[in-house]
C-alpha positions as CSV (number, residue, x, y, z in Angstrom):
1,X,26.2,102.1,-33.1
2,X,24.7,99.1,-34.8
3,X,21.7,97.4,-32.8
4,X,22.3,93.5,-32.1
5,X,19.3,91.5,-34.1
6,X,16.9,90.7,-31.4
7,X,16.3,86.8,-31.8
8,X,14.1,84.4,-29.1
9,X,15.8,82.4,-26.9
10,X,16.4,79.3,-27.8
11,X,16.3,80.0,-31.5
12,X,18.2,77.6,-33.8
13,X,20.4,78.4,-36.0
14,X,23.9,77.1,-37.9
15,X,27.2,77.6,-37.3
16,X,29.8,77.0,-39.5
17,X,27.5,74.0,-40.8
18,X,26.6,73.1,-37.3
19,X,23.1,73.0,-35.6
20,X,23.3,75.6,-32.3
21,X,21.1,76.6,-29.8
22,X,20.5,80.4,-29.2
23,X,19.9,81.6,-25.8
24,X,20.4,85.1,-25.6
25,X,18.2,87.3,-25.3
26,X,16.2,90.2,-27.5
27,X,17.0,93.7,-26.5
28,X,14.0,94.4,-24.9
29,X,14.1,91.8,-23.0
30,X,17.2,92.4,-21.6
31,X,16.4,96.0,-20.6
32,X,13.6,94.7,-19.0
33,X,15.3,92.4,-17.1
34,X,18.0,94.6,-15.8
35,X,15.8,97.4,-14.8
36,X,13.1,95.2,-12.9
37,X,10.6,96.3,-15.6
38,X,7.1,94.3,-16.1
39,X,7.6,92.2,-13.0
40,X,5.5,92.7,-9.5
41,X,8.8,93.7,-7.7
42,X,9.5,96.6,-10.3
43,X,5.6,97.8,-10.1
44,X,5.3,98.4,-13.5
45,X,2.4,96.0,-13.9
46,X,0.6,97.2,-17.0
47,X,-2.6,99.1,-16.4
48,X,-5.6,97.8,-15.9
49,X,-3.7,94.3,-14.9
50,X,-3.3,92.9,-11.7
51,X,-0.7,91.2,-10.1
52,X,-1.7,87.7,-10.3
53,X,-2.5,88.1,-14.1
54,X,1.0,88.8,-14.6
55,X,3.4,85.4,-15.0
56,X,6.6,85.7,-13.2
57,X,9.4,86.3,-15.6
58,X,11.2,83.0,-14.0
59,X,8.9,81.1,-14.7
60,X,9.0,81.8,-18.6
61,X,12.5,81.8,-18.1
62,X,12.3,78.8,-16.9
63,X,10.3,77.3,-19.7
64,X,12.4,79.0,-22.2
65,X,15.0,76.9,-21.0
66,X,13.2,73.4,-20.5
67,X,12.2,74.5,-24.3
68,X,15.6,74.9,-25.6
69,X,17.1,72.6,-24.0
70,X,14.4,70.0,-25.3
71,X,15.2,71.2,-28.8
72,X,19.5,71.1,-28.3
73,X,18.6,67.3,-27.3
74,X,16.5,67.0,-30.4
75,X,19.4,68.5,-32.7
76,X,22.1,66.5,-30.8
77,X,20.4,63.5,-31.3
78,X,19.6,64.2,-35.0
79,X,23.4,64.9,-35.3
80,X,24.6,61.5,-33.7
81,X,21.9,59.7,-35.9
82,X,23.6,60.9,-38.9
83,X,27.0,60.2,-38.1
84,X,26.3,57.3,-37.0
85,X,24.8,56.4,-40.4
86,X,27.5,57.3,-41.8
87,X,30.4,55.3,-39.9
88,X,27.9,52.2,-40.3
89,X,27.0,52.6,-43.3
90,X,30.7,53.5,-44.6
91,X,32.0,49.9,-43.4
92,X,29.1,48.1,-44.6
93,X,29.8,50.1,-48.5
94,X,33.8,49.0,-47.6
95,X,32.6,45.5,-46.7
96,X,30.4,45.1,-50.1
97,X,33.4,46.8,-52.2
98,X,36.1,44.7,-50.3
99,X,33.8,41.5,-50.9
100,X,33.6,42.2,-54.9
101,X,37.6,42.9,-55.5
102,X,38.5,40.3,-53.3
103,X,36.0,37.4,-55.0
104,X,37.2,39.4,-58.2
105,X,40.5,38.0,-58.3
106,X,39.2,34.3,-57.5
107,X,37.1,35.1,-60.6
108,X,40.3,36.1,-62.6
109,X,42.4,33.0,-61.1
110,X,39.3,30.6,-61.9
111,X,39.0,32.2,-65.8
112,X,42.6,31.6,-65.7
113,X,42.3,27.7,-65.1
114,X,39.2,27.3,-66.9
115,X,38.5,29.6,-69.3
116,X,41.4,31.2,-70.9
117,X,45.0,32.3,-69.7
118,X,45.1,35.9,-67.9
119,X,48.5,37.0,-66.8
120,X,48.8,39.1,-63.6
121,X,49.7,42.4,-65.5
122,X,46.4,41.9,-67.3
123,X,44.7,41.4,-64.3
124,X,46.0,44.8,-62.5
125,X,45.2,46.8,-65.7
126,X,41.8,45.4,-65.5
127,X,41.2,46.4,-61.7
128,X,43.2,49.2,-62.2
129,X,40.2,50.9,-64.3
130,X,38.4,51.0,-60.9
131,X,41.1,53.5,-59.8
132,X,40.6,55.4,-63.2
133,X,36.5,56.0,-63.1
134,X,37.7,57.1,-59.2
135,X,40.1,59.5,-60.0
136,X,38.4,61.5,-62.7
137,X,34.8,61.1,-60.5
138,X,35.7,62.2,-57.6
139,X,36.3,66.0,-57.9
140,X,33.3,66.7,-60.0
141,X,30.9,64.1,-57.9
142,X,32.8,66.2,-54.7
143,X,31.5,69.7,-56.3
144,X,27.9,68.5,-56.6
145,X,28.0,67.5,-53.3
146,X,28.8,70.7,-52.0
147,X,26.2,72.1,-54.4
148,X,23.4,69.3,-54.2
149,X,23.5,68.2,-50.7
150,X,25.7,65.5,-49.7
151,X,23.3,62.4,-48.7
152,X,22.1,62.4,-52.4
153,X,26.0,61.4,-53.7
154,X,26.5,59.1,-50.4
155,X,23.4,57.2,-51.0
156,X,24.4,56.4,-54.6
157,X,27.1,54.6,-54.1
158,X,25.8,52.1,-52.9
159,X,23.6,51.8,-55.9
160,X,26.1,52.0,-58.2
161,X,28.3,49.1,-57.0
162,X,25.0,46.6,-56.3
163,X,24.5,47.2,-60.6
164,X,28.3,46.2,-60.9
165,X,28.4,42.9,-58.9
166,X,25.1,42.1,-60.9
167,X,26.5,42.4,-63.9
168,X,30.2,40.5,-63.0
169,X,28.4,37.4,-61.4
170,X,27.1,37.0,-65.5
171,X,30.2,37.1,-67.5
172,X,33.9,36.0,-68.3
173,X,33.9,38.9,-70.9
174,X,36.8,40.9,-70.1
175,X,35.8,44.6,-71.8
176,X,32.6,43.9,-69.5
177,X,34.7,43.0,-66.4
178,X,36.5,46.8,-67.4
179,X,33.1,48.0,-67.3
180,X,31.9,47.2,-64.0
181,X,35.3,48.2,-63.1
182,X,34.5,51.6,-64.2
183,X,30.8,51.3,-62.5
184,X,32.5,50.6,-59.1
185,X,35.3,53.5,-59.0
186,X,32.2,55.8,-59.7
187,X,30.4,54.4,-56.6
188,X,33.4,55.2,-54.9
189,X,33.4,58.6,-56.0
190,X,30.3,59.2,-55.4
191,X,30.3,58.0,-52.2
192,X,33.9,59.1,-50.3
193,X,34.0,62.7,-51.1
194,X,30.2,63.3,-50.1
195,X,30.7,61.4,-46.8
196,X,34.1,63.2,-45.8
197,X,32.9,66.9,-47.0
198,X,29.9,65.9,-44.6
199,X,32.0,65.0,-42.0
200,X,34.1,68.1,-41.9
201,X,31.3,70.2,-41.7
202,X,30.0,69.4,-38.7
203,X,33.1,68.7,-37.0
204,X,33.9,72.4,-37.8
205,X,35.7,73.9,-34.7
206,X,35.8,70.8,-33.0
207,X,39.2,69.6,-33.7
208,X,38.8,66.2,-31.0
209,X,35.9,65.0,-32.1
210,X,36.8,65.9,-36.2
211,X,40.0,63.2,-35.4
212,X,38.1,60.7,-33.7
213,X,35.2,60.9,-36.4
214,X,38.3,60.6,-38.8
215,X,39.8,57.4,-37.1
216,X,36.1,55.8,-37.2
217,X,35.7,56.8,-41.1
218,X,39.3,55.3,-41.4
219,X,38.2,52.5,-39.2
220,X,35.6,51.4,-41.7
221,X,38.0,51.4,-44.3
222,X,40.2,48.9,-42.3
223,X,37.0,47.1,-41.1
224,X,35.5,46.3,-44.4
225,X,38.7,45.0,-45.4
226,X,38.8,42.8,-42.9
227,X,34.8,41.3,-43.0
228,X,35.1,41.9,-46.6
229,X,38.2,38.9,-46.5
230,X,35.7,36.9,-44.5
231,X,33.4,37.3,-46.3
232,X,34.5,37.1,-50.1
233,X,36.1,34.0,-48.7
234,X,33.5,32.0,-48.0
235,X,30.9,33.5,-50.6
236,X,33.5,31.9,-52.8
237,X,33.6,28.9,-51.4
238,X,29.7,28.0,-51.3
239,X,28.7,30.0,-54.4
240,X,31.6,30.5,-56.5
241,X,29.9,27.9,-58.6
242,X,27.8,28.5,-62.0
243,X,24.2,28.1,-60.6
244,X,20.8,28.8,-62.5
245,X,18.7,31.7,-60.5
246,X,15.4,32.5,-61.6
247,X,15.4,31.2,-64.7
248,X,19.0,33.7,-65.2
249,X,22.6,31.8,-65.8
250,X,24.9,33.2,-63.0
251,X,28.5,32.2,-63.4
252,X,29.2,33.3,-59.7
253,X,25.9,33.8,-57.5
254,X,28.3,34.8,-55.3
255,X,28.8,38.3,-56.5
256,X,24.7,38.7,-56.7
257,X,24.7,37.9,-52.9
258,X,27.1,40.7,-52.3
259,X,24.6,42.8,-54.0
260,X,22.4,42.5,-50.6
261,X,25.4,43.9,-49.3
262,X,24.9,47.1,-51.2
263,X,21.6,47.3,-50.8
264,X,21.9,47.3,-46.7
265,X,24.5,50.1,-46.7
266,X,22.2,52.2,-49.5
267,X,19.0,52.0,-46.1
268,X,21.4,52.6,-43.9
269,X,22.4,56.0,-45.6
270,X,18.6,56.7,-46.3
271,X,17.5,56.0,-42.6
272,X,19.6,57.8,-40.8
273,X,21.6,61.0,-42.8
274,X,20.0,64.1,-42.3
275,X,21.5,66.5,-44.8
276,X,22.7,70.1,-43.9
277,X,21.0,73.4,-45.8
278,X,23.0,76.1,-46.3
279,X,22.2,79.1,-47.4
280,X,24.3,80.7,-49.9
281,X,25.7,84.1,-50.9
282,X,23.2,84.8,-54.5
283,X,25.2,84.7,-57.0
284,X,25.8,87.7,-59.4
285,X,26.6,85.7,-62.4
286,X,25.6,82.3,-64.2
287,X,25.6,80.2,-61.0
288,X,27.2,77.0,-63.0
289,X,29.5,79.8,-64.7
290,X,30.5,80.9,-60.9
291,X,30.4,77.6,-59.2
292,X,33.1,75.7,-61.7
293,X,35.4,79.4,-61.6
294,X,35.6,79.0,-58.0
295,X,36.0,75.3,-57.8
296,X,39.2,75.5,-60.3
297,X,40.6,78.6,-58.5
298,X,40.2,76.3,-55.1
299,X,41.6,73.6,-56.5
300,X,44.5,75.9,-57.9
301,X,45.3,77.4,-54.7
302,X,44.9,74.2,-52.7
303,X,47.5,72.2,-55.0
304,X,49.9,75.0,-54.8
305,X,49.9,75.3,-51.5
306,X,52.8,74.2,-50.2
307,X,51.3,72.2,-47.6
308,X,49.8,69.8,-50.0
309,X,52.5,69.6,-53.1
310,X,54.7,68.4,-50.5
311,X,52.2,66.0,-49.0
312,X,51.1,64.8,-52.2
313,X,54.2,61.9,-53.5
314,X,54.0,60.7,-50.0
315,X,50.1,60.1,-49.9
316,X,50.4,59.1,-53.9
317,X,53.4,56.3,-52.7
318,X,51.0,54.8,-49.6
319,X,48.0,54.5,-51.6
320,X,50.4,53.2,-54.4
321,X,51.5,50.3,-52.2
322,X,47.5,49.5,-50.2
323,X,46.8,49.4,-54.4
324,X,49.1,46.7,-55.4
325,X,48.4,44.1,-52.2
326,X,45.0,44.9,-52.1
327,X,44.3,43.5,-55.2
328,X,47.5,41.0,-56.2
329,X,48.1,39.6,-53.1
330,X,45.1,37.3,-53.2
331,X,45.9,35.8,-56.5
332,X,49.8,35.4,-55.4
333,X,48.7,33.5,-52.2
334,X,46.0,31.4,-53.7
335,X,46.7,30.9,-56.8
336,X,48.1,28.5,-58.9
337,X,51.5,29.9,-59.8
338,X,54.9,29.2,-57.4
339,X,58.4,30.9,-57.2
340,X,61.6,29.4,-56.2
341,X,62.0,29.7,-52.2
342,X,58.6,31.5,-51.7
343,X,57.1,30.0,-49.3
344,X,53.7,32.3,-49.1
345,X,53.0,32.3,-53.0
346,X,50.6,29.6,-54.3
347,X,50.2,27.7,-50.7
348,X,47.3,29.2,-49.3
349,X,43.1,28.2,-49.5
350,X,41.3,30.9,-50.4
351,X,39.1,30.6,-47.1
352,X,42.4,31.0,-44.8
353,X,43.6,33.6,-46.8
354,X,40.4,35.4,-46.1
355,X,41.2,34.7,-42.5
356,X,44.4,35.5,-41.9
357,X,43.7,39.1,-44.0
358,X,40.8,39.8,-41.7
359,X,43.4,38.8,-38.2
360,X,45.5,41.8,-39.7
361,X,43.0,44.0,-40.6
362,X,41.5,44.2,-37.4
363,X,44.5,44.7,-36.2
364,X,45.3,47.3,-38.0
365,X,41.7,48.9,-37.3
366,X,42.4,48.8,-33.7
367,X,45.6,50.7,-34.3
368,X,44.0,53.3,-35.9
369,X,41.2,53.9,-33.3
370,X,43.8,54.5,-30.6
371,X,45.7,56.8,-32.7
372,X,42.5,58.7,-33.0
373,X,42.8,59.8,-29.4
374,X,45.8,61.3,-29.8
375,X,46.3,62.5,-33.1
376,X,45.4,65.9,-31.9
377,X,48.2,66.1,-29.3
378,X,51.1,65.7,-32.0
379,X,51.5,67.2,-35.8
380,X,50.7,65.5,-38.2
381,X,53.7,65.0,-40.3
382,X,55.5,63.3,-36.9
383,X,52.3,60.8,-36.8
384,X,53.4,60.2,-40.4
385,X,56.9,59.6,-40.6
386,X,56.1,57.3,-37.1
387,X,53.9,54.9,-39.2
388,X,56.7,55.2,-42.4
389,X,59.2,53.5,-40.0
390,X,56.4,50.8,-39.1
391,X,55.8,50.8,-43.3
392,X,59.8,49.2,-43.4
393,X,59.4,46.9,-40.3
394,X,56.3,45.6,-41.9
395,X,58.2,44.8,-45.1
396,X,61.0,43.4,-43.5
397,X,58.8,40.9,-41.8
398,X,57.0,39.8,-44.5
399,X,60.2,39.2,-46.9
400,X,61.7,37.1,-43.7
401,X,58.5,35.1,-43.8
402,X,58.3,34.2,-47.2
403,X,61.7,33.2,-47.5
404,X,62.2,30.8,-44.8
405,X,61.4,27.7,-46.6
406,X,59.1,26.3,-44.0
407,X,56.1,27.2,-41.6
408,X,57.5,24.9,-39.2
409,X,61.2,27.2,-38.5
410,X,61.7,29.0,-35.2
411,X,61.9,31.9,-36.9
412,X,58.1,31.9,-37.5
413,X,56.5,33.3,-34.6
414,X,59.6,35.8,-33.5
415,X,58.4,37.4,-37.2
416,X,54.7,37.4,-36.9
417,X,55.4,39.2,-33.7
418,X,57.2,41.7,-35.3
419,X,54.9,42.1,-38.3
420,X,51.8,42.8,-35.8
421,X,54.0,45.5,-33.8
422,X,54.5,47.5,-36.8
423,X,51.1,47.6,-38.4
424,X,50.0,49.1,-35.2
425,X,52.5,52.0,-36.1
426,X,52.0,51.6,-39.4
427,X,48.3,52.5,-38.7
428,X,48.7,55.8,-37.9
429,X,49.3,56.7,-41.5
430,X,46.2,57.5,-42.7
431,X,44.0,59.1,-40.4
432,X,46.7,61.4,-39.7
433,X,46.3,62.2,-43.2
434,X,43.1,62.6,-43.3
435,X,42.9,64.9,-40.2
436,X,46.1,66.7,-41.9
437,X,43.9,67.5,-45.6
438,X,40.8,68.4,-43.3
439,X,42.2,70.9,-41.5
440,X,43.5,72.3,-45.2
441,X,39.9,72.7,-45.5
442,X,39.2,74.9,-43.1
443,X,39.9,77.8,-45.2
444,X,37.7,76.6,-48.2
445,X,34.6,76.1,-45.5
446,X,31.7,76.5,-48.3
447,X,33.8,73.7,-50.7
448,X,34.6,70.8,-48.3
449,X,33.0,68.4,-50.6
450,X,35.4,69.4,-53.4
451,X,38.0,69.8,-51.0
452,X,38.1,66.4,-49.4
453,X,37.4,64.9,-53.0
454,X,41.1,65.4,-53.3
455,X,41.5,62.2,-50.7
456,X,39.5,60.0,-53.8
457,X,42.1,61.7,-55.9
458,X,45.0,60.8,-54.3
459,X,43.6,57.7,-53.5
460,X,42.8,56.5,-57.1
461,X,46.1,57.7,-58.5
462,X,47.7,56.0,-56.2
463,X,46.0,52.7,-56.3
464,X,46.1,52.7,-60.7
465,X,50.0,53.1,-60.2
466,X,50.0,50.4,-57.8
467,X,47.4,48.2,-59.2
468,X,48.9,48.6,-62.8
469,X,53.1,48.0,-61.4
470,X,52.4,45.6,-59.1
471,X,51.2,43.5,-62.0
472,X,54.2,43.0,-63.8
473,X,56.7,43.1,-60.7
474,X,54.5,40.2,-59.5
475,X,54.8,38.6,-63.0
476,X,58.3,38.9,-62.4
477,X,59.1,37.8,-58.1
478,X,56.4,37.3,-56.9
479,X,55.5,38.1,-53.2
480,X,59.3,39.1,-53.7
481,X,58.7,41.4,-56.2
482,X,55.9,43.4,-54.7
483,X,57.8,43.3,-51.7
484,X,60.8,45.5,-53.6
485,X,58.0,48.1,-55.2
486,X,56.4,48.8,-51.5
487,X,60.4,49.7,-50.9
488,X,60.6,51.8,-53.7
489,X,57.1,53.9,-53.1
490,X,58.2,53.8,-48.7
491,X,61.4,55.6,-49.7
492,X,59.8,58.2,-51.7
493,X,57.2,58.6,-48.6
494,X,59.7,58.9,-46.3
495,X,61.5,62.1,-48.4
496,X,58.1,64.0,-49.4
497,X,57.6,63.9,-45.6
498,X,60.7,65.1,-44.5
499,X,60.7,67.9,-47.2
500,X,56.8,68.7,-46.2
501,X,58.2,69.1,-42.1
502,X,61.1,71.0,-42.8
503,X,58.9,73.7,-44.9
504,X,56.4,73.8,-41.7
505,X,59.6,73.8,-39.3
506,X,60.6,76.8,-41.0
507,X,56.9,78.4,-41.1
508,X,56.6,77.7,-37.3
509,X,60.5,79.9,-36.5
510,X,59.4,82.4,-38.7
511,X,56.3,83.5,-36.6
512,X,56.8,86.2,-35.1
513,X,56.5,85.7,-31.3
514,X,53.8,86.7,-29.3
């Protein structure tokens, strides 16, 4: 028979990426302990000893414990610090990155009046790049982080997107603008897949706290976009203007102040994430040679897993439609250009706009946190198809607002009702999606980086088809015509889910019973 390791009580150690106490104790001990040896009662004091010399074994017991326990506090504590980090920091990153593409497409309405004429579809390809630089950053920043350590990807971020708002608040130049297009998506990539992969590591095993973790990372997604609409607002407002700054010509110092921004998430990160070490198998080849083979064959086996080629048009479609209002709705609500019975398009101050987005937002945000308590009594793809039908209502809403002709009709208020009910099921969307890829992961643990880099993936595809359509169907209708592309990406959400739960209703008969 194999001996157990002996190991002290109270020893730390980590478990499946988490920091645990051990308490049991070494063999010896444990023989001692049941046979009475080495203590006064058992009279095997050792010779030549007496029997006060000898400490009674509660006692060190006793202080084993107080020692331990000292040390779990210490490691819990260590833990929330870092998480907490993370959540703040995370909204603060999604303020600064809200902040930039929202005061963006001021910048783009205000080069359109003053500067040179910029058409909408030339607009979306231009943001759209963003998407681009994320999509083909994410999986390979997502491998280093598993490889690296993950606070060394989350903390550049940050860095990355204060250089790109430095460089936009000093030029009309449009192959520029593309550039620190390019600079943010990377920032992004850097940052996302590096913050989730660390997030389901040390919510291993713990399937509550992993979906209320989730629900708070999603949280800051929904809360930046809210302050960041605040914000970029009235930035805009106060220093959209050309200024002189230290002797530098800045055409917006507005976009310079949201360089602060960056800078307070980039502390943040640095103050309070404590990274995870984890040992690895040695490696019998090349270790770049071995790494990259097994990141492609996870990836392989991930993507043809039918649990996530199913999943992967309806995630694609959602992010599709976030991409296209995210970043045309702005210009279509405060810009200069009107349609024919539109009552939303061109009629709104950039400062209300800013407003009104953050209202829904946080709305939205406080959606998703309660469906973070309860994610983990319902599957997933139920969640889903819940927040699809809210997806419909939503648009329904919104098309019965801009067409009424007036703020003043009694239908007004009936429809904003309406439109705040479904975002709250609407909300439910994407942390059950989240929750849904990380427990995917749980069979790649040593690649979660990688793994939950295909979220950035997903994301930026999603967002460039958007960003890039939306452009022309706004060209064409409008709030209208956006309106009639979110239909077209809900209805192909609505089938890849119904496909995914009718392959995992027939996985869950087939199981043989117990």
């Amino acid at each position: 028979m194999f001996q157990p390791i002996a190991r002290k009580p109270g020893a730390f150690r980590l478990e499946s990426g988490v920091p645990v106490i051990d308490m049991s104790l070494t063999q010896t001990e444990s023989k001692n302990q049941d046979s009475g040896a080495g203590t006064p009662e058992g009279k095997s004091v050792p010779t030549g000893l007496a029997e006060a010399d000898v400490a009674p074994p509660s006692q060190g017991a006793r202080a084993s414990k107080v020692s331990a326990n000292r040390l779990s506090r210490m490691l819990a504590g260590s833990l929330f610090r870092s998480l907490l980090a993370v959540i703040i920091g995370s909204l603060i990153l999604r303020l600064a990155a809200q902040t930039m593409g929202q005061m963006l497409q001021f910048y783009f309405a205000e080069i359109d009046r003053n500067y040179f004429n910029i058409s909408n579809a030339a607009t979306g390809l231009i943001t759209a790049s963003f998407f681009i630089a994320e999509l083909l950053g994410s999986p390979v920043l997502g491998a280093l982080s598993d490889r690296y350590g993950r606070k060394l990807f989350i903390i550049l971020g940050p860095l990355l997107g204060a250089i790109a708002v430095q460089i936009t608040s000093m030029t009309v130049v449009l192959w520029i603008l593309v550039i620190t297009r390019l600079l943010e998506g990377l920032s992004t990539a850097s940052a996302v897949p590096a913050t989730l992969g660390y997030i389901s590591e040390v919510t291993s095993g713990r399937p509550k706290l992993r979906a209320r973790i989730v629900g708070l990372f999603e949280i800051t997604l929904v809360g930046g976009i809210a302050l960041g609409a605040l914000v970029g607002g009235y930035l805009w407002k106060y220093f959209g203007s050309p200024a002189n700054v230290l002797g530098l010509r800045l055409i917006s110092p507005a976009f310079s102040l949201n360089g602060v921004i960056y800078l307070i998430s980039f502390a943040i990160f640095v103050w309070g994430i404590r990274d995870i070490r984890r040992r690895r198998r040695p490696n019998k080849f090349s270790a770049r040679e071995e790494v990259a083979e097994t990141r492609l064959a996870h990836y392989r086996a991930i993507l043809k897993s039918p649990r996530v080629w199913r999943f992967i048009p309806a995630w694609i479609a959602i992010f599709s439609i976030v991409g296209m209002w995210t970043n045309h709705s702005v210009r279509l609500l405060t810009g200069k250009d009107h349609y024919a019975g539109q009552v939303l398009t061109g009629n709104i101050a950039p400062e209300k706009f800013g407003n009104g987005f953050a209202v829904l937002a946080i709305i939205f945000a406080g959606g998703v946190l309660a469906w973070s308590f309860f994610l983990s009594r319902y599957r997933k793809t139920s969640v889903m198809l819940v927040a699809t039908l809210g997806l419909f209502t939503t648009l329904l809403a919104v098309t019965g607002l801009n067409n009424l002709g007036s703020f003043a009709s009694p239908l007004y208020y009936p429809l904003m009702g309406v439109l705040l009910v479904s975002l709250l099921a609407l909300s439910g969307f994407t942390p059950a999606a989240l929750t849904y890829l990380a427990d995917v992961t749980e069979s790649y643990a040593e690649d979660r980086g990688s793994i939950m880099g295909l979220y950035s993936v997903f994301l930026g595809v999603g967002q460039l088809i958007g960003t890039a359509a939306g452009g022309y169907f706004a060209d064409w209708n409008g709030l209208d015509g956006l309106l009639m592309l979110s239909a077209i990406f809900g209805l192909i959400t609505t089938l890849s889910l119904l496909a995914l739960r009718k392959h995992e209703s027939i996985a869950l008969n087939s199981k043989p019973s117990a």
